[in-house]
N, C-alpha and C positions, 0 to 999 in steps of 0.2 A: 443583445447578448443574453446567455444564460435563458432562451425560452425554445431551444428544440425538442421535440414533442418526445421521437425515438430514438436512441442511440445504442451502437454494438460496442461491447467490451470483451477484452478477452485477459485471460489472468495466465502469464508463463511460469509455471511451473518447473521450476528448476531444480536441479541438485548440489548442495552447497557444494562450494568450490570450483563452479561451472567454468572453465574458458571463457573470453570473449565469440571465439567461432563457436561452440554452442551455444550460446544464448544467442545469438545472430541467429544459427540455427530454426531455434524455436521462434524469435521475433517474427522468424519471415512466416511460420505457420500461423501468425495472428493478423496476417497481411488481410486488408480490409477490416478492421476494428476500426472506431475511432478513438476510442483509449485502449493500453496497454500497462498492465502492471506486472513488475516484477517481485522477486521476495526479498525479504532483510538479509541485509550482507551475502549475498549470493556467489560473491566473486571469492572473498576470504575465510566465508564459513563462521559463523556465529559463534560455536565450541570452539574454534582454534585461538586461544586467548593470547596464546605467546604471538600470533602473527601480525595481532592487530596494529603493533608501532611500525613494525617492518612494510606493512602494508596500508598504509597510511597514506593520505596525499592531500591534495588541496582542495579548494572546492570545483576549480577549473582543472583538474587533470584530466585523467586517460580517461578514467569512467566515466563518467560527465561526458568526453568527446565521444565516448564510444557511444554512450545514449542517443546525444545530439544526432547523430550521423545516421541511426538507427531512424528516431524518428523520423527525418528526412526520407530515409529511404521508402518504410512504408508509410510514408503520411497522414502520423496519428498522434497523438498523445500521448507521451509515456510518463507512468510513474516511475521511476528507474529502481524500482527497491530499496536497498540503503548499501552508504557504502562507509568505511572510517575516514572520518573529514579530519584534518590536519587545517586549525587554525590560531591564530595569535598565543601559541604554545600550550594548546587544549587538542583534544580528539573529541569528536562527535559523532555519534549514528544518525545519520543523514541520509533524509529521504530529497532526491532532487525532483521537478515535474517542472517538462520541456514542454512545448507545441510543435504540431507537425512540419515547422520551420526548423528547431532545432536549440530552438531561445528557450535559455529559464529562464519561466515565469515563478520561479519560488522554491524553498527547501524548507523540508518539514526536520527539525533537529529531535531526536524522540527525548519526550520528557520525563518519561516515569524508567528509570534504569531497575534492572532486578542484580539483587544480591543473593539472592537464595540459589546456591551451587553454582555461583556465576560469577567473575570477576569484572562485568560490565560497568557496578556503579564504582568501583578502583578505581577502574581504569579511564572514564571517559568523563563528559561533562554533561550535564541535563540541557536540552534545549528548555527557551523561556518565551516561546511564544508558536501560538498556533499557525498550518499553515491554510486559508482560504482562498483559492483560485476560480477566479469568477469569466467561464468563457461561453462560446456562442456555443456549445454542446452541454453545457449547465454549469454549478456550480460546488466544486468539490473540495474537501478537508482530505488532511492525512492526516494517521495515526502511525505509531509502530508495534506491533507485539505484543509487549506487556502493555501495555497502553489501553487495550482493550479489557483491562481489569478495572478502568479509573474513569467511570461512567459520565464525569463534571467535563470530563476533556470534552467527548463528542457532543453534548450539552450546549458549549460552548460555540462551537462550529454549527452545529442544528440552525442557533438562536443568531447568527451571521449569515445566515442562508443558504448553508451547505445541503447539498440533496443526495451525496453521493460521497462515504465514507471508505476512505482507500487506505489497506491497512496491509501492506509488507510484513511478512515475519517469519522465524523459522522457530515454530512453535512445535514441541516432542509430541513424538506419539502416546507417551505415560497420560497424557493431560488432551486426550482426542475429546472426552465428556468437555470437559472446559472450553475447548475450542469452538466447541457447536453451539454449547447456551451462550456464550458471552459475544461471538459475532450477528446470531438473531437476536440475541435481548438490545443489544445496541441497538442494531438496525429497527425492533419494535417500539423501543422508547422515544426514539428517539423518530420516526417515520420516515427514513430514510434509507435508500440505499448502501449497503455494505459489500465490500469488494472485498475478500481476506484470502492472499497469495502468499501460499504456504512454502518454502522449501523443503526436499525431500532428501531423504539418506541420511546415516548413522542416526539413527534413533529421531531423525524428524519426521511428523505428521505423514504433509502435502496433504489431501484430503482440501485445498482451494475452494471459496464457496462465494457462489455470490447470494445475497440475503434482501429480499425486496423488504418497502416499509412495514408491510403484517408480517415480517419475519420466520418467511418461507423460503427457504432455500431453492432460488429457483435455477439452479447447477452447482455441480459439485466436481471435484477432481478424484481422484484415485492416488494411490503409493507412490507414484512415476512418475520420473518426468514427461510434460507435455502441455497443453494449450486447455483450457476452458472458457468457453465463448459461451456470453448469456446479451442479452437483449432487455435494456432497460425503457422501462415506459415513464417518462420523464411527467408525460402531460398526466398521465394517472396519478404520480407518486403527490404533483400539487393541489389536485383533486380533492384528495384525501386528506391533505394536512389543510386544507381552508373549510374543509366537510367536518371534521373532527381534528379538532386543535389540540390534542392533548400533548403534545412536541412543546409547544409552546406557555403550555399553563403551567408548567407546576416551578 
């Protein structure tokens, strides 16, 4: 496991509040990826603060089935975005990641919540532990959004052998400067791949990037919704972290 050399990814690009049959949509335009990721809260809209109880569920509900089913269909990988988890009388911003079968292999709960013009840390609970999925197309961490401010998180995932940093979010366009430095300083610090799938409309980004370990953007997305497919060199990315260790040293 965890030693294929190249693998295709593709980042859907959505607009909050998307349908299920659009993001089907776009899912099938990523058809031949071996991972797919989606953005933070896609289905409910990240701003929409009053929806989030109403739209609420568990962690086996519709979303999660609608993934499951997804993957299945084009068989690949998907990081499913994030959606509002409904558990033991808490709410979570939950990133789930299926396999081309349709099995979770794991849920990322995002840990750094923002309060700055946002009802997120009110309203929800902090996840307490990282998540690391280790398959035969490598070895990947999620993040969430704000997340990508709290440099110790990916650090941590680095230092477990993550190669491949998956980061849902629906991060504004006010903060486009922020979004560029903080998803390649990651990916440079830390010599790892960065995947960061943005959602689009009412004042979000999109602008989707994927960020090799020297923290070159090597694609990028636009204002719209739509699909970004980059091509990660897996066998290079280990290359370079046993050639120059600095991931590891400090």
């Amino acid at each position: 496991m965890g030693r294929k050399e190249r693998i295709e990814v593709a980042l859907v690009q959505l607009r909050a509040k998307a349908p299920f049959d659009r993001a089907a949509d776009l899912i099938e335009r990523a058809r031949g990826a071996d991972l797919v990721i989606l953005p933070e809260l896609w289905r409910v809209g990240y701003l929409d603060f009053s929806a989030w109880e109403d739209e609420s569920e568990p962690l086996h509900g519709e979303t999660v089935a609608f993934l499951a089913a997804e993957a299945r269909r084009i068989g690949a990988y998907v990081l499913g975005g994030s959606f509002i988890e409904a558990a033991g009388g808490r709410r979570y911003n939950t990133a789930p990641f299926l396999d081309p079968a349709g099995n979770l292999l794991g849920v990322y709960r995002k840990r750094n919540l923002l309060s700055y013009r946002s009802q997120e840390q009110a309203l929800l609970t902090p996840g307490d532990a990282p998540l690391v999925v280790r398959t035969e197309i490598g070895t990947f961490g999620a993040a969430i959004c704000y997340d990508l401010r709290f440099p110790e998180l990916f650090r941590a995932m680095a230092r477990q052998g993550v190669e491949v940093f998956l980061v849902p979010a629906a991060w504004p366009i006010i903060r486009l400067e922020a979004w560029e430095v903080l998803t390649r300083a990651r990916a440079t610090e830390d010599q790892a791949y960065l995947l960061g799938c943005n959602a689009v409309g009412k004042g979000l980004l999109g602008r989707s990037i994927a960020a090799d370990p020297h923290g070159t953007a090597i694609a990028r997305g636009g204002g719209e919704e739509g699909v970004v497919r980059a091509e990660l060199d897996l066998a290079g990315l280990r290359e370079f972290r046993e050639e120059f260790p600095a991931w590891r040293e400090g």
